[in-house]
ZAFI-929882 format. One line per field, with one value per residue: residue number from 1; residue in three letters; y, z, x of N, C-alpha, C in turn. Coordinates in Angstrom, 3 decimals. Atoms other than C-alpha are relative to their C-alpha. Example, Ala and Ser with C-alpha at 12.3 -4.5 7.8 and 13.67 -1.06 7.14 Angstrom:
BEGIN
resi: (1  2)
resn: (ALA  SER)
n_Y: (-1.190  -1.190)
n_Z: (0.000  -0.060)
n_X: (0.890  -0.820)
ca_Y: (-4.500  -1.060)
ca_Z: (7.800  7.140)
ca_X: (12.300  13.670)
c_Y: (1.200  1.090)
c_Z: (0.000  0.730)
c_X: (0.900  -0.770)
//
This chain:
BEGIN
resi: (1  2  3  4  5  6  7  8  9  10  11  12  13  14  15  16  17  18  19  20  21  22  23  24  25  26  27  28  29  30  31  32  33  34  35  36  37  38  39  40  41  42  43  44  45  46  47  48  49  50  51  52  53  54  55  56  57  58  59  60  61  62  63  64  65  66  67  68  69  70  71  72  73  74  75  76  77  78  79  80  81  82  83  84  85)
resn: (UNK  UNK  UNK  UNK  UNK  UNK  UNK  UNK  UNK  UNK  UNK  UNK  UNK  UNK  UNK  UNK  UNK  UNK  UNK  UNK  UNK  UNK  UNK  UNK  UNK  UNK  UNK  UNK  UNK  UNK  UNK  UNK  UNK  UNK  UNK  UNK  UNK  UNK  UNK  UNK  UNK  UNK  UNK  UNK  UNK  UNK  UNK  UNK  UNK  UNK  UNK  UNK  UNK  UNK  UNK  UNK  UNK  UNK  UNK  UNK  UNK  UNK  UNK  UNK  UNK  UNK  UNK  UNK  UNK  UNK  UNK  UNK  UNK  UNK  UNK  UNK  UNK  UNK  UNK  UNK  UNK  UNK  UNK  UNK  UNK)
n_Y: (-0.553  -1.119  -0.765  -1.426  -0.031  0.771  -0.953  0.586  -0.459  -0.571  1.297  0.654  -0.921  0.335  1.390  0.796  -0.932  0.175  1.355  0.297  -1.121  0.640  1.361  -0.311  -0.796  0.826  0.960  -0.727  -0.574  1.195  0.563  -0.712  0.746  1.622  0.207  -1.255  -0.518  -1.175  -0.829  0.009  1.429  -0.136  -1.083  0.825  1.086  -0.517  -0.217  0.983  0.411  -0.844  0.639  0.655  -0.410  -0.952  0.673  1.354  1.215  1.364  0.873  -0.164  1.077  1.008  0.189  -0.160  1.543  1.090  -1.092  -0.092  1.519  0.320  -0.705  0.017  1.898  -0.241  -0.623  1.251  0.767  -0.487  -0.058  1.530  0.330  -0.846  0.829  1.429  -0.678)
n_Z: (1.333  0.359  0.083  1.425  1.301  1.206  1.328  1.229  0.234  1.738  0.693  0.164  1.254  1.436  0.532  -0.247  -0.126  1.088  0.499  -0.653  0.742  0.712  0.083  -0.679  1.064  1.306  -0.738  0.249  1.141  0.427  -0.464  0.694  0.909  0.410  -0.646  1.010  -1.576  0.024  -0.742  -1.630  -0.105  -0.075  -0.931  -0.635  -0.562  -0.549  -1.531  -0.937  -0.003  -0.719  -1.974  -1.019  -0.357  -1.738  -1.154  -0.663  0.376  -0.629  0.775  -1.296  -1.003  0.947  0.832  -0.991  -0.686  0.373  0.059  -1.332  -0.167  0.817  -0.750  -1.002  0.159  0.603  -1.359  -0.722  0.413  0.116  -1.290  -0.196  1.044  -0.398  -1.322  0.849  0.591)
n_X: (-0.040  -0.572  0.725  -0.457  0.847  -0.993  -0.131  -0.395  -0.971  0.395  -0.190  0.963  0.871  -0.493  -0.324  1.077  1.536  0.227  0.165  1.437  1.440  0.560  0.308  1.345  0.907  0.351  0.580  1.566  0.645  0.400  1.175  0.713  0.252  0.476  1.434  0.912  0.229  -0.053  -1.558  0.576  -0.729  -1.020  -0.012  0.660  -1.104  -1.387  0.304  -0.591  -1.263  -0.483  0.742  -0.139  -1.539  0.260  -1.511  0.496  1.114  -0.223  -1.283  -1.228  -0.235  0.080  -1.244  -0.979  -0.427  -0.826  -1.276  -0.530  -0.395  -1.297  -1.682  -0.639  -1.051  -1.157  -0.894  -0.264  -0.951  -1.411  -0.757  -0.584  -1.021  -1.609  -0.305  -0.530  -1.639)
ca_Y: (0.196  3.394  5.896  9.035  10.184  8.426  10.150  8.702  9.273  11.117  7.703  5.837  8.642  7.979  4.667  2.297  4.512  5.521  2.010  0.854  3.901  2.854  -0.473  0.359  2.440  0.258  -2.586  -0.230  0.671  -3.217  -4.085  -1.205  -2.343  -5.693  -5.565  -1.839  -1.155  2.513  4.984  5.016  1.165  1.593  4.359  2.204  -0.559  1.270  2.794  -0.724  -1.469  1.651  0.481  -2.299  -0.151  1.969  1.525  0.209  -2.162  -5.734  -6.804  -3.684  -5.109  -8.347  -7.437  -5.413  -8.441  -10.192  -7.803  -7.420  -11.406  -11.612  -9.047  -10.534  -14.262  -12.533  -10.542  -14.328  -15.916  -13.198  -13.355  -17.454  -17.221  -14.764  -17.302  -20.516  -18.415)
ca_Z: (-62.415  -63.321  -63.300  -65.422  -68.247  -71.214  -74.349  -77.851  -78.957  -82.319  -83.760  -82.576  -84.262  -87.296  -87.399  -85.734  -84.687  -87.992  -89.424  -86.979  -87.548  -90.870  -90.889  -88.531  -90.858  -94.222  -92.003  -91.197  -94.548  -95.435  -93.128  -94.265  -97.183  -97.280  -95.116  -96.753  -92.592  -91.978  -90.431  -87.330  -86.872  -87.228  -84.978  -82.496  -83.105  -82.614  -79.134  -78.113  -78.755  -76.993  -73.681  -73.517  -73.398  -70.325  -67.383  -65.558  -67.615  -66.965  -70.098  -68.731  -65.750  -67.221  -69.271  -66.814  -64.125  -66.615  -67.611  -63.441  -63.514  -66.334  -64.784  -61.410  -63.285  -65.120  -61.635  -60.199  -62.425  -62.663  -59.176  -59.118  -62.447  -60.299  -57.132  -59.289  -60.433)
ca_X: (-55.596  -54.120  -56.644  -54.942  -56.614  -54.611  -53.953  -52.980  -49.530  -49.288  -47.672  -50.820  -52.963  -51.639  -51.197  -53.325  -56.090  -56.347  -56.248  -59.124  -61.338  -61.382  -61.833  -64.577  -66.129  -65.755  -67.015  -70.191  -70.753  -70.569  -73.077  -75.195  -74.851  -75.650  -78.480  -80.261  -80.453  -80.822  -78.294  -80.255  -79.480  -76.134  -76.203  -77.768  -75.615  -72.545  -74.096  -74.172  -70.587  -69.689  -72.155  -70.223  -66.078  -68.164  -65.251  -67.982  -70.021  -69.670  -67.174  -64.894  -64.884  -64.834  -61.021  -59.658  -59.718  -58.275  -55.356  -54.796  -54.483  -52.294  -49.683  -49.758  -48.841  -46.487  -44.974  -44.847  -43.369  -40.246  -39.767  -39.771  -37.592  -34.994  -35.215  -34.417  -31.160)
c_Y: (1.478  1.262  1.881  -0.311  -0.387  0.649  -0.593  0.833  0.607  -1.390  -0.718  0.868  -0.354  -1.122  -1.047  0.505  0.186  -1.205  -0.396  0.653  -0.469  -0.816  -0.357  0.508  -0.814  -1.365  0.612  0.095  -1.627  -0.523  0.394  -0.193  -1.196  -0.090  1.024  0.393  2.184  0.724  -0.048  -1.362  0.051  1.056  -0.598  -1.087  0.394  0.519  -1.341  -0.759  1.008  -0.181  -0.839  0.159  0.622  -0.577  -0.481  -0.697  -1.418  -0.237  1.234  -0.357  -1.078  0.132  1.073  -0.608  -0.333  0.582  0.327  -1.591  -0.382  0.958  -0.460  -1.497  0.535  0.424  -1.577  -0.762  0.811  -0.484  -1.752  -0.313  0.579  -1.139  -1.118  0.359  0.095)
c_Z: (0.071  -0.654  -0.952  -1.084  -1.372  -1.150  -0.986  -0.052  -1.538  -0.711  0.069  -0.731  -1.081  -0.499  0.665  0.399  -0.833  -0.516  0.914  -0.268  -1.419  -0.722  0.588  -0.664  -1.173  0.515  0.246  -1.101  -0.701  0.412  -0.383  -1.141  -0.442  0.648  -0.522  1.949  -0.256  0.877  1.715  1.019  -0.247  1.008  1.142  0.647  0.447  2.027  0.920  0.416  1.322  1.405  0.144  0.047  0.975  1.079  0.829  -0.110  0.340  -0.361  0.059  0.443  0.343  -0.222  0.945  1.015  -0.768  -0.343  1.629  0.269  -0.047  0.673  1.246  -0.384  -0.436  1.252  0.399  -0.419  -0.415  1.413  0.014  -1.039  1.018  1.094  -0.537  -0.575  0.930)
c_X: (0.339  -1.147  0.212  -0.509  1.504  -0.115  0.666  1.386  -0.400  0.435  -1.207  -1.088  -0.007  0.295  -1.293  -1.291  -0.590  -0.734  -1.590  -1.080  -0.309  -0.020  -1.397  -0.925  -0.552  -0.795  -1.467  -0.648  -0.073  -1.149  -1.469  -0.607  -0.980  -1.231  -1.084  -0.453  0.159  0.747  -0.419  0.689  1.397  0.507  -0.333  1.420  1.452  0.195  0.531  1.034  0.655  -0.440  1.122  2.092  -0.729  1.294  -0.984  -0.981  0.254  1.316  0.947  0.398  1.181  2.162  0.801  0.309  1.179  1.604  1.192  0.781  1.289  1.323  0.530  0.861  1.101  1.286  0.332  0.820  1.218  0.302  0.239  1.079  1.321  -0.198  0.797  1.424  0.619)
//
């Protein structure tokens, strides 16, 4: 895995970053909502979303495996597509 620190493009700033943040947000404030939970609890629950992007919590881990997987099937099957040609 590619260990450089990664940086948002200004297009993803503004566009899907954006969009997620708040969706993330109106999604908080639904739950908030609907339940009468207090900011703390949401504060909380958000922590535990964030435990589990840590680079080395399990489901990290976990989706970067799987990401390594998927590129080497993908590497395999170019090179058997260019042989079969």
């Amino acid at each position: 895995m590619d260990k450089k620190k990664w940086a948002p493009s200004q297009e993803d700033n503004l566009g899907i970053i954006t969009s997620v943040y708040e969706h993330i947000k109106d999604k908080l404030s639904e739950l908030q909502k609907e339940t009468e939970c207090p900011d703390s609890f949401i504060f909380d629950f958000i922590g535990n979303i964030q435990n589990e992007w840590h680079p080395n919590s399990c489901h990290s881990l976990v989706r970067n495996k799987k990401k390594e997987q998927l590129n080497w099937i993908v590497l395999v099957k170019k090179r058997y597509c260019l042989k079969a040609n």
